[in-house]
Backbone and ligand atoms as CSV (ligand in chain L), in Angstrom:
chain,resi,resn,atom,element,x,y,z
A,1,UNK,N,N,34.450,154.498,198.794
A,1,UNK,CA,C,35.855,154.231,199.163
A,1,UNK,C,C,36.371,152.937,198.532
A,2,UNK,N,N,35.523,151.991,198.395
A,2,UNK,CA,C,35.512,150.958,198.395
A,2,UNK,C,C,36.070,150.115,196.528
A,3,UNK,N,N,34.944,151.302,195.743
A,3,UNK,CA,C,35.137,151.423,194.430
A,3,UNK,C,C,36.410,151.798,193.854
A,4,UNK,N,N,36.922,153.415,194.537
A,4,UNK,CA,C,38.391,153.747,194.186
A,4,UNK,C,C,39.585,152.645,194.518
A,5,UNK,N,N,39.226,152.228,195.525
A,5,UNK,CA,C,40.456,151.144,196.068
A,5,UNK,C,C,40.808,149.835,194.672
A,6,UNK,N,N,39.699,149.519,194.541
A,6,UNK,CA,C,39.356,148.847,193.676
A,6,UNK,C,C,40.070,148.995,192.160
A,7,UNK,N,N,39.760,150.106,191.802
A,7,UNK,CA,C,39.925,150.821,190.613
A,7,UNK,C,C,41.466,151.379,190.782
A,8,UNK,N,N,42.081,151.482,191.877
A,8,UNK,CA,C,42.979,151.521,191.703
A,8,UNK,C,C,44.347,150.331,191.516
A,9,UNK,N,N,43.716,149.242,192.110
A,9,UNK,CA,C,44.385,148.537,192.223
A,9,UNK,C,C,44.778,147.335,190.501
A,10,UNK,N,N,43.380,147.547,189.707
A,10,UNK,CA,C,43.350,147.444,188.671
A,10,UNK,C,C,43.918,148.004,187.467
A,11,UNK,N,N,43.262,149.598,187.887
A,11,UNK,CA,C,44.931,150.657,186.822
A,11,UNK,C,C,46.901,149.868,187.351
A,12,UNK,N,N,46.737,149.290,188.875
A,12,UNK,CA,C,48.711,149.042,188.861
A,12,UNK,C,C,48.227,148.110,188.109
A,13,UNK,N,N,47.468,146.768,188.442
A,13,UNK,CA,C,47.635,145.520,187.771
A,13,UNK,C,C,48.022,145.809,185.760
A,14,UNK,N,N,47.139,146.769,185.424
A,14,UNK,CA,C,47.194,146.421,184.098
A,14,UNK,C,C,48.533,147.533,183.734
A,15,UNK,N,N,49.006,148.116,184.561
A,15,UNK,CA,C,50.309,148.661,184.138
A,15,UNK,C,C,51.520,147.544,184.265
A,16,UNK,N,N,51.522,146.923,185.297
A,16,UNK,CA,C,52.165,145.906,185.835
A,16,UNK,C,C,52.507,144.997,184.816
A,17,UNK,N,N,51.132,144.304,184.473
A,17,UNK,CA,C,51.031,143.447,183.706
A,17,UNK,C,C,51.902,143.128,182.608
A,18,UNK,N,N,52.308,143.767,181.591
A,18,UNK,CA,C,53.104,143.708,180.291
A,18,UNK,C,C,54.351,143.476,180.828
A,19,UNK,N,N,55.107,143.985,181.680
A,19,UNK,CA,C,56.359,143.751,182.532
A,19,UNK,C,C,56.338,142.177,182.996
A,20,UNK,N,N,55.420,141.352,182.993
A,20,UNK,CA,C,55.280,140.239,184.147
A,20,UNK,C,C,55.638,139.378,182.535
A,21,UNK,N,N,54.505,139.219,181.160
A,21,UNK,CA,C,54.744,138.558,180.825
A,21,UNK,C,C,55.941,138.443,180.088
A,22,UNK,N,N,56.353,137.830,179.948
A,22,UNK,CA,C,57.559,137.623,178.577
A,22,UNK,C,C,57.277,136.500,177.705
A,23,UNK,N,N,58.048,137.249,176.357
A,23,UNK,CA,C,57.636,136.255,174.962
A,23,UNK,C,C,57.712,135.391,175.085
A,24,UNK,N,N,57.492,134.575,174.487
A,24,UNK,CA,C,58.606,133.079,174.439
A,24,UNK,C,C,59.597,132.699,173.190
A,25,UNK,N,N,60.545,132.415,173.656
A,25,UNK,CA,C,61.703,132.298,172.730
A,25,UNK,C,C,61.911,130.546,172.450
A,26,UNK,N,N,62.021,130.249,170.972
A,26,UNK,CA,C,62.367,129.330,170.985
A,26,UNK,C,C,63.249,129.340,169.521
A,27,UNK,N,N,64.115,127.864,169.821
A,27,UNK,CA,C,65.041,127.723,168.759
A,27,UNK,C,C,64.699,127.712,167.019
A,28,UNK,N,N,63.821,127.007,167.010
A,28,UNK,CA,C,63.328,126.672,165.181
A,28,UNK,C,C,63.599,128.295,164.631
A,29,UNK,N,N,64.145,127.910,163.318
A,29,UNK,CA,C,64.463,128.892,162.485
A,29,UNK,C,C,65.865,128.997,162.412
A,30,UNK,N,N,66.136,130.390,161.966
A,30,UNK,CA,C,67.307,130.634,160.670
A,30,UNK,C,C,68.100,131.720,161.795
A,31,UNK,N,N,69.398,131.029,162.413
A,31,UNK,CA,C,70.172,131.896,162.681
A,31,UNK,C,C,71.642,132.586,162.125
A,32,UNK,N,N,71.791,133.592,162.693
A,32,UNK,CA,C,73.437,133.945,161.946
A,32,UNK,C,C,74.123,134.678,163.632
A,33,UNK,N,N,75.411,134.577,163.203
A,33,UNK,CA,C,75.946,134.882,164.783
A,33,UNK,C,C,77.210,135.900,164.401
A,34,UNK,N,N,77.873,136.163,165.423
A,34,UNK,CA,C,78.861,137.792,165.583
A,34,UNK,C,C,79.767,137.196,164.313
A,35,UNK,N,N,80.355,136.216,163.808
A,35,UNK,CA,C,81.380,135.755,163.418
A,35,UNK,C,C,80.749,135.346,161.696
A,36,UNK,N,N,79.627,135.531,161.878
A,36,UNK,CA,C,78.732,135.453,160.684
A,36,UNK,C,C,78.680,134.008,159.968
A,37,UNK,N,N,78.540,133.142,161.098
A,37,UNK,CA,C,77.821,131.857,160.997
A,37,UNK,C,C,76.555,131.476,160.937
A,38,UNK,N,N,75.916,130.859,159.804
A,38,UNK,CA,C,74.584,130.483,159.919
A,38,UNK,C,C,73.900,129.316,160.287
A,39,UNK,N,N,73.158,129.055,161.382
A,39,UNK,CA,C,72.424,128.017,161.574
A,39,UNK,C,C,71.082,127.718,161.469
A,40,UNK,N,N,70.333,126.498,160.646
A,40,UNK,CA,C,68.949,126.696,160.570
A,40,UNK,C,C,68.376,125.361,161.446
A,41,UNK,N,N,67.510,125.693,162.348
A,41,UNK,CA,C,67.358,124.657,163.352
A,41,UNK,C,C,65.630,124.091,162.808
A,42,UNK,N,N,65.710,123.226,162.646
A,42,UNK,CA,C,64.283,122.554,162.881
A,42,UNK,C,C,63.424,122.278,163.742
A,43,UNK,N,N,61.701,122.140,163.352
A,43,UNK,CA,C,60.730,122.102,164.425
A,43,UNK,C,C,61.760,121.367,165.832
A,44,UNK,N,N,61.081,121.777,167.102
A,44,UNK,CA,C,61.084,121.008,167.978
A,44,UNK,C,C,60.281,119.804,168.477
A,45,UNK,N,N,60.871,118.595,169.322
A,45,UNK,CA,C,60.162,117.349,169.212
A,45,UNK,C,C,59.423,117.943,170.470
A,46,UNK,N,N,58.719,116.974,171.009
A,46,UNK,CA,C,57.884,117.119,172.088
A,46,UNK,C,C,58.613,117.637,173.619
A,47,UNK,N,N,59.343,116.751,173.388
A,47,UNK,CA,C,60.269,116.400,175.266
A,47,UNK,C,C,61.807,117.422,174.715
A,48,UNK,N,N,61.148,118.297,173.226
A,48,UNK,CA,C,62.919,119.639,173.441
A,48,UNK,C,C,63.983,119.565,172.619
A,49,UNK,N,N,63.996,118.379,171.618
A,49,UNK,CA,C,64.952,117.861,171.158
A,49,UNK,C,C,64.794,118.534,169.572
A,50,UNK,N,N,66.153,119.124,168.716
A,50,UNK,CA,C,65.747,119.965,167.559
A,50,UNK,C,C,67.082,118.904,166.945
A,51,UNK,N,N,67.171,119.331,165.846
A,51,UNK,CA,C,68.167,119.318,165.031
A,51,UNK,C,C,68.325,119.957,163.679
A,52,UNK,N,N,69.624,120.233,163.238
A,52,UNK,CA,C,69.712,121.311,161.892
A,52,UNK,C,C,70.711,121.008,161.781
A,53,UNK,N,N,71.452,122.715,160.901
A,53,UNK,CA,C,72.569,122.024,159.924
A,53,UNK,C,C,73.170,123.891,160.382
A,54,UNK,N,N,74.632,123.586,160.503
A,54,UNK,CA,C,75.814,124.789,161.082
A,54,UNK,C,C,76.368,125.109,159.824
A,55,UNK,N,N,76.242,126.202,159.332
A,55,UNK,CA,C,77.457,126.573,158.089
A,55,UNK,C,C,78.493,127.481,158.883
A,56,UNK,N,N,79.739,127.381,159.857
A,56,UNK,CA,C,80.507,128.326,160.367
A,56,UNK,C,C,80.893,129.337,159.236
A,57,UNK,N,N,81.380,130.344,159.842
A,57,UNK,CA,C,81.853,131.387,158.878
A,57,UNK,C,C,83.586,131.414,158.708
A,58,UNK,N,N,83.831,130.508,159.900
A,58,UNK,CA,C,85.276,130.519,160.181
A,58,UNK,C,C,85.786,129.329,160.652
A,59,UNK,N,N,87.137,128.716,160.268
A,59,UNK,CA,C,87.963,127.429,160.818
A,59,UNK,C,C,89.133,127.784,161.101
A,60,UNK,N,N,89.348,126.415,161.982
A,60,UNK,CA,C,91.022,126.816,162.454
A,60,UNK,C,C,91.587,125.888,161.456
A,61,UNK,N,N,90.864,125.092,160.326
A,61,UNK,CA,C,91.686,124.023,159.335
A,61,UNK,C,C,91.856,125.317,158.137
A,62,UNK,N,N,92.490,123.902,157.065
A,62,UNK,CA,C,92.770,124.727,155.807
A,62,UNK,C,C,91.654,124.120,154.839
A,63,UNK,N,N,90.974,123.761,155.608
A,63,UNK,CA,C,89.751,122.789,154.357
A,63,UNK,C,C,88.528,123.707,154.386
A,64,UNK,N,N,87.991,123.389,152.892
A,64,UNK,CA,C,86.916,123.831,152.619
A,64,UNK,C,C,85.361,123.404,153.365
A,65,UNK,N,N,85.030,124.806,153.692
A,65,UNK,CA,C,83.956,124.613,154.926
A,65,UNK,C,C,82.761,124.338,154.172
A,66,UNK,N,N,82.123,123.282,155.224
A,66,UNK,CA,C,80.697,122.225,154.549
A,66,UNK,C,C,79.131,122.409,155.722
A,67,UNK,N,N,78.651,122.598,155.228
A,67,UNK,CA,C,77.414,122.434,156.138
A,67,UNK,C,C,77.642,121.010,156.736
A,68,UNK,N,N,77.281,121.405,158.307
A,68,UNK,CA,C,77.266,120.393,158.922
A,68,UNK,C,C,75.956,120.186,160.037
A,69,UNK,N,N,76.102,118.455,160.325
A,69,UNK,CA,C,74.823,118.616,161.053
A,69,UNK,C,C,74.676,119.027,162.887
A,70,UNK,N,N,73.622,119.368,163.648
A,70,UNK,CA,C,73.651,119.883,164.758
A,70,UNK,C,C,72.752,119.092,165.182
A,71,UNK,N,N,72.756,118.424,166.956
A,71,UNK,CA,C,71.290,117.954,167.173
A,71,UNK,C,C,71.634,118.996,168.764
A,72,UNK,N,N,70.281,119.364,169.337
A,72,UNK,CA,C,70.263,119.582,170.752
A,72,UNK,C,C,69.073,119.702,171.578
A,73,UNK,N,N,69.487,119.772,172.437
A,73,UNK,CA,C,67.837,120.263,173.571
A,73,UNK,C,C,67.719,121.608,173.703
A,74,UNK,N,N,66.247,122.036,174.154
A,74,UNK,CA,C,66.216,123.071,174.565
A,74,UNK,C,C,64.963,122.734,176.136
A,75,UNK,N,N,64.874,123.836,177.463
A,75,UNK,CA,C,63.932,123.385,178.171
A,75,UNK,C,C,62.565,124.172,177.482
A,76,UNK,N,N,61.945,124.246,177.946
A,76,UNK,CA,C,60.325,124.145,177.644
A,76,UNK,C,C,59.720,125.396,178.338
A,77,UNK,N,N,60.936,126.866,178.705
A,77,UNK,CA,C,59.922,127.390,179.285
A,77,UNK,C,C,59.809,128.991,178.529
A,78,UNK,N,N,59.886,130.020,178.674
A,78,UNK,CA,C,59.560,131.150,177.993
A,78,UNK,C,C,61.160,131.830,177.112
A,79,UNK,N,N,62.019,131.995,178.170
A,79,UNK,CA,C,63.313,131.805,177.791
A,79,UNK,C,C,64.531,130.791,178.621
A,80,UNK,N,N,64.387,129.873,177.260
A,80,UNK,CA,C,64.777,128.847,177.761
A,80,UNK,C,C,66.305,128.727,177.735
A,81,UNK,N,N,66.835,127.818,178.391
A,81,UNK,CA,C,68.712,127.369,178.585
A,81,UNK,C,C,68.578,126.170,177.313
A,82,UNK,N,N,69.287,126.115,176.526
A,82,UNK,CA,C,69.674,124.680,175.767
A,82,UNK,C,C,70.974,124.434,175.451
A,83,UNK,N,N,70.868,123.385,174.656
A,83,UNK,CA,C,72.810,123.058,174.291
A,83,UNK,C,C,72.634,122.088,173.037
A,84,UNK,N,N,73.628,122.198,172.328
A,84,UNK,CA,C,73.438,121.967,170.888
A,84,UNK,C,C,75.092,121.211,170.690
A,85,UNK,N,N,75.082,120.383,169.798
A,85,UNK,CA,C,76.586,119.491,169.148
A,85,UNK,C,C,76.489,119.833,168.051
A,86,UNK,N,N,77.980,120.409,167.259
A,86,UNK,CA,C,77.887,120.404,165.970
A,86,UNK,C,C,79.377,119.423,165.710
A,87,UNK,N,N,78.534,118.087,164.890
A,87,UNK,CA,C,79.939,117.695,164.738
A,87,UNK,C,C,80.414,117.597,163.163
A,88,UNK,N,N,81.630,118.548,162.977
A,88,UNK,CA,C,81.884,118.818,161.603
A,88,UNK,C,C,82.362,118.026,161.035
A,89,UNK,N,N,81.280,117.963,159.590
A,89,UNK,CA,C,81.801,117.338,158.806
A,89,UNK,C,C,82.497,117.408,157.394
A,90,UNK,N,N,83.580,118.416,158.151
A,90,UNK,CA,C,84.681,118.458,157.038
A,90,UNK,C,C,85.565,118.540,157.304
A,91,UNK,N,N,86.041,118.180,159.050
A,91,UNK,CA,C,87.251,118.298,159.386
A,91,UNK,C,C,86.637,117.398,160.659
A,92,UNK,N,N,87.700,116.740,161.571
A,92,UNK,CA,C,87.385,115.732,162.694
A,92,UNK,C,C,87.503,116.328,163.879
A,93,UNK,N,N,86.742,117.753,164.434
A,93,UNK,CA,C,86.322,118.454,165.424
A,93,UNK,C,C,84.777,118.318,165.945
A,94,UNK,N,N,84.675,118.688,166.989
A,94,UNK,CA,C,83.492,119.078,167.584
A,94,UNK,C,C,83.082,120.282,168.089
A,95,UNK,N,N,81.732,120.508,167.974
A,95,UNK,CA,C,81.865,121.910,169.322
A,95,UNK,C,C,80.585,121.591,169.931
A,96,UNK,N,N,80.905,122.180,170.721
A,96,UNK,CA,C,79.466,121.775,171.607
A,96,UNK,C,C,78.835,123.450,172.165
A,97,UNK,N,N,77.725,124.069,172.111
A,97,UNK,CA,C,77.523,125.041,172.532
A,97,UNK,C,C,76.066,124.951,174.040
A,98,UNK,N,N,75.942,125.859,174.653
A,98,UNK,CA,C,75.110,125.641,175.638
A,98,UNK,C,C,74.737,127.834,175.801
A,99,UNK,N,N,73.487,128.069,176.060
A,99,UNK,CA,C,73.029,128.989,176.186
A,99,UNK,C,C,71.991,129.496,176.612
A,100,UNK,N,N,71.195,130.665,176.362
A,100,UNK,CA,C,69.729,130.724,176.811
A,100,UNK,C,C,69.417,131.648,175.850
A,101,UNK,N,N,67.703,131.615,175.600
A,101,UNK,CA,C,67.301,132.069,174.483
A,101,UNK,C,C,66.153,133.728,175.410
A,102,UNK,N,N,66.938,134.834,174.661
A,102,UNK,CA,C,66.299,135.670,175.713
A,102,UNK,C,C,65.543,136.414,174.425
A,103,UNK,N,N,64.289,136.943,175.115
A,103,UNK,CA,C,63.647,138.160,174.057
A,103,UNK,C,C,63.944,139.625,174.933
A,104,UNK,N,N,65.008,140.711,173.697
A,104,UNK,CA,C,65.405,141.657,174.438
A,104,UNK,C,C,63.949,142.900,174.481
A,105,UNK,N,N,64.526,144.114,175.060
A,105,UNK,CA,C,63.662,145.060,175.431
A,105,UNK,C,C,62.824,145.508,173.930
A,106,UNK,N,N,63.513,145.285,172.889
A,106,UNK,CA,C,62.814,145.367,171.527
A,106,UNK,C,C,62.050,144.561,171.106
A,107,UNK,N,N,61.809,143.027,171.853
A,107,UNK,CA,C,60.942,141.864,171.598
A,107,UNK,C,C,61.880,140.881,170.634
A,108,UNK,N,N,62.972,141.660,170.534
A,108,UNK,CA,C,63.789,140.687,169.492
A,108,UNK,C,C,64.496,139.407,170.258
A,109,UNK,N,N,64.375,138.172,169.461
A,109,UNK,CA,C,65.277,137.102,170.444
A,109,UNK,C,C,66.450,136.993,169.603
A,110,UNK,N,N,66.976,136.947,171.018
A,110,UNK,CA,C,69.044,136.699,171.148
A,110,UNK,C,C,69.294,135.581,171.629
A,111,UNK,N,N,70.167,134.863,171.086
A,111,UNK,CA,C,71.306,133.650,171.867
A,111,UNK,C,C,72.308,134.227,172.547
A,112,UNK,N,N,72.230,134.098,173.410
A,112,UNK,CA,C,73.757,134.309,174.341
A,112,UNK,C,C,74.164,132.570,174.345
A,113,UNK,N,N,75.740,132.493,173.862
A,113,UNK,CA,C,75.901,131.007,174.198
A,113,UNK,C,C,77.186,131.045,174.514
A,114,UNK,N,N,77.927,129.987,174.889
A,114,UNK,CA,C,79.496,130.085,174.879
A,114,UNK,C,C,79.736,128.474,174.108
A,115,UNK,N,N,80.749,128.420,173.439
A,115,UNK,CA,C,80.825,127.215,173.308
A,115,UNK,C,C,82.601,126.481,173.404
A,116,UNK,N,N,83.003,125.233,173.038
A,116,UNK,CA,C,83.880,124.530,173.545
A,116,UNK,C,C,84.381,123.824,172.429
A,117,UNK,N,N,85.533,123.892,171.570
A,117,UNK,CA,C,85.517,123.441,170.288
A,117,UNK,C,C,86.515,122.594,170.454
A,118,UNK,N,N,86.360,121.277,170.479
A,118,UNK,CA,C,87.877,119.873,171.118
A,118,UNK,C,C,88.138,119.685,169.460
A,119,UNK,N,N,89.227,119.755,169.043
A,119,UNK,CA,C,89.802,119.642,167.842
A,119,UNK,C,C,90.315,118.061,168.001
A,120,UNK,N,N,90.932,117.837,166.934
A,120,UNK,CA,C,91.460,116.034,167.044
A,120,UNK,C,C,93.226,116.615,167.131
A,121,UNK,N,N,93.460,115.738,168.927
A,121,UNK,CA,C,94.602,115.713,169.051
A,121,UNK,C,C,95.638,114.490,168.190
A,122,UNK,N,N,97.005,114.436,167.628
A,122,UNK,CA,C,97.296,113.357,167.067
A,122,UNK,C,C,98.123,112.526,168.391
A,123,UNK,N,N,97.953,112.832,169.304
A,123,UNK,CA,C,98.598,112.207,170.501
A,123,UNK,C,C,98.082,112.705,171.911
A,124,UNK,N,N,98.608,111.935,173.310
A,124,UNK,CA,C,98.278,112.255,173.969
A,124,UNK,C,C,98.633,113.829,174.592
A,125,UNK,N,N,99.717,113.464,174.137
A,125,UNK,CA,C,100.614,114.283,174.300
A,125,UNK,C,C,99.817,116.233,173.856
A,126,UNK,N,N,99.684,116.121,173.119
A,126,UNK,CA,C,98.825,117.170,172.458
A,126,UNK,C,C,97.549,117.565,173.373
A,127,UNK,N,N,96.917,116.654,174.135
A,127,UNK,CA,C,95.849,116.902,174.313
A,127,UNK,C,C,95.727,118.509,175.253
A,128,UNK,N,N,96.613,118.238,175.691
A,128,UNK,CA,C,96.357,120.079,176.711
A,128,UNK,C,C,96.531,121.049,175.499
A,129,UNK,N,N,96.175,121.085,174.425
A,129,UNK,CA,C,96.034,122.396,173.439
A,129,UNK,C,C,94.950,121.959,172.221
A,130,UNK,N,N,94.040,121.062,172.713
A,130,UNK,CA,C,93.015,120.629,171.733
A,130,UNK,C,C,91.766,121.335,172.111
A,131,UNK,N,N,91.637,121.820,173.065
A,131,UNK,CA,C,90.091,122.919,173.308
A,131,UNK,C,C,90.568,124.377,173.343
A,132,UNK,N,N,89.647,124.823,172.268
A,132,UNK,CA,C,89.417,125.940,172.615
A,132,UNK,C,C,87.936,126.454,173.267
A,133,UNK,N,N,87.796,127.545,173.917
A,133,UNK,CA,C,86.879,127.919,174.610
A,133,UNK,C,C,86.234,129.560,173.757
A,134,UNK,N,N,85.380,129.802,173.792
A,134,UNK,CA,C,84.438,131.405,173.177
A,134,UNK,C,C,82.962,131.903,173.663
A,135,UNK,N,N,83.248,132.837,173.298
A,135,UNK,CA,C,81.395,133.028,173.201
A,135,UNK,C,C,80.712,133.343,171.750
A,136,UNK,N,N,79.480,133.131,171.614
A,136,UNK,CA,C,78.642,133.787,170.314
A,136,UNK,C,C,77.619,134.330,170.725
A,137,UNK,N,N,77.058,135.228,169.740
A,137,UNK,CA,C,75.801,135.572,170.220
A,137,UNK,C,C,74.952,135.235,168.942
A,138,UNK,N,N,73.655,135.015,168.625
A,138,UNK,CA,C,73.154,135.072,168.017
A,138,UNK,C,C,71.822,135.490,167.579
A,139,UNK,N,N,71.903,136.441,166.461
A,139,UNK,CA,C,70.189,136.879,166.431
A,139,UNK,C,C,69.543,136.536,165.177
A,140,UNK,N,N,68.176,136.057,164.738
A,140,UNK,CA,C,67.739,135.197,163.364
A,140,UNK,C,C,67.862,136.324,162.419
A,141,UNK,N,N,68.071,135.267,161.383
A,141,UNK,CA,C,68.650,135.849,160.197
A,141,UNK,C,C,67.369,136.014,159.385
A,142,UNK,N,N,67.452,137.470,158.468
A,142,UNK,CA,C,66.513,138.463,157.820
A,142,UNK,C,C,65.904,137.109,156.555
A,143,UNK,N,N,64.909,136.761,156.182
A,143,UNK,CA,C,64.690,136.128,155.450
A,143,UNK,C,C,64.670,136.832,153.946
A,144,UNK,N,N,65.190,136.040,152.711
A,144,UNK,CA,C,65.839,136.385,151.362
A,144,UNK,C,C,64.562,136.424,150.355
A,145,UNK,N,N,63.845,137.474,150.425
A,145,UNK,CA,C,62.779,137.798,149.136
A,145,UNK,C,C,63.001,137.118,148.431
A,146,UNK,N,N,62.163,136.215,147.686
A,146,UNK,CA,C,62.942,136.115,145.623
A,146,UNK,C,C,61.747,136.445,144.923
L,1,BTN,C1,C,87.092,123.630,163.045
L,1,BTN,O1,O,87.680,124.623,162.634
L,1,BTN,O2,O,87.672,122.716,163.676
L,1,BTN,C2,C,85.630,123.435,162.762
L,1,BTN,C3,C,84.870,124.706,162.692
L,1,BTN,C4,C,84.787,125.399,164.029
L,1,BTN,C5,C,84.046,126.711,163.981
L,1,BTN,C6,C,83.981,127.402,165.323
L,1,BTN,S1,S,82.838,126.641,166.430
L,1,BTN,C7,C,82.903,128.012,167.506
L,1,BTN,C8,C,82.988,129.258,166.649
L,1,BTN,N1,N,81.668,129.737,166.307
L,1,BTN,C9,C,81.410,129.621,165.017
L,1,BTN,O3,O,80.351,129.980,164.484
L,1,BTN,N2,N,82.451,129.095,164.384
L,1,BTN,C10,C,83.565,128.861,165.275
């Protein structure tokens, strides 16, 4: 009796099992997002801290778009929440994004993020139409044979 109980409880565990763990997702590497922006993030430091470089795919200026730099955190656990600054440098905006890094039912990891883009008001006056608000998503970008 004693054996089956046993044996059974081992067949749920190892069915169970694969459901319990999840990947771990983290930032480093080469992303591209819905709007077909690319970002490539570098190793992470110890205590979470990355930084890289944003090429947007799109502006609300009339200037020619420049790689720019990004620094942010991420937490430390399987799928983690982080938040990232990109402050552009080819026009005098910011954005700031915040998200979580999930691995979907395919094992593939996604960014879900929203972010907050404060443009440069020329007065105070202006300031109630200097943020805009969005979402992105993002999944890493296919690496380029040569
Ligand atoms: C600007 O136009 O002031 C600077 C570029 C802003 C690009 C925004 S940031 C949020 C959204 N996601 C992107 O990948 N690009 C746009």
């Amino acid at each position: 009796m004693v054996p089956t109980t046993s044996l059974l409880l081992l067949l749920g565990l190892a069915l169970l099992a694969p459901g319990l763990s999840a990947d771990q997702c983290d930032l480093t590497g080469n992303w591209t997002n819905d709007l077909g922006s690319n970002m490539t993030i570098g190793k992470l430091s110890s205590n979470g801290e990355f930084a890289g470089t944003y090429i947007t795919a799109v502006t609300t200026t009339k200037k020619e778009i420049k790689a720019s730099p990004m620094v942010g955190t991420q937490h430390s656990n399987t799928q983690p929440t982080f938040g990232f600054t990109v402050n552009w440098n080819f026009t005098d905006s910011t954005t700031v994004f915040t998200g979580q890094c999930f691995v979907d039912e395919h094992g593939k990891e996604i960014l879900k993020t929203m972010w907050l883009l404060r443009s440069h008001a020329d007065s105070i006056d202006d300031n109630w139409k200097a943020t805009r608000v969005g979402i992105n998503t993002f999944t890493r970008r296919a690496e380029v044979m040569e």
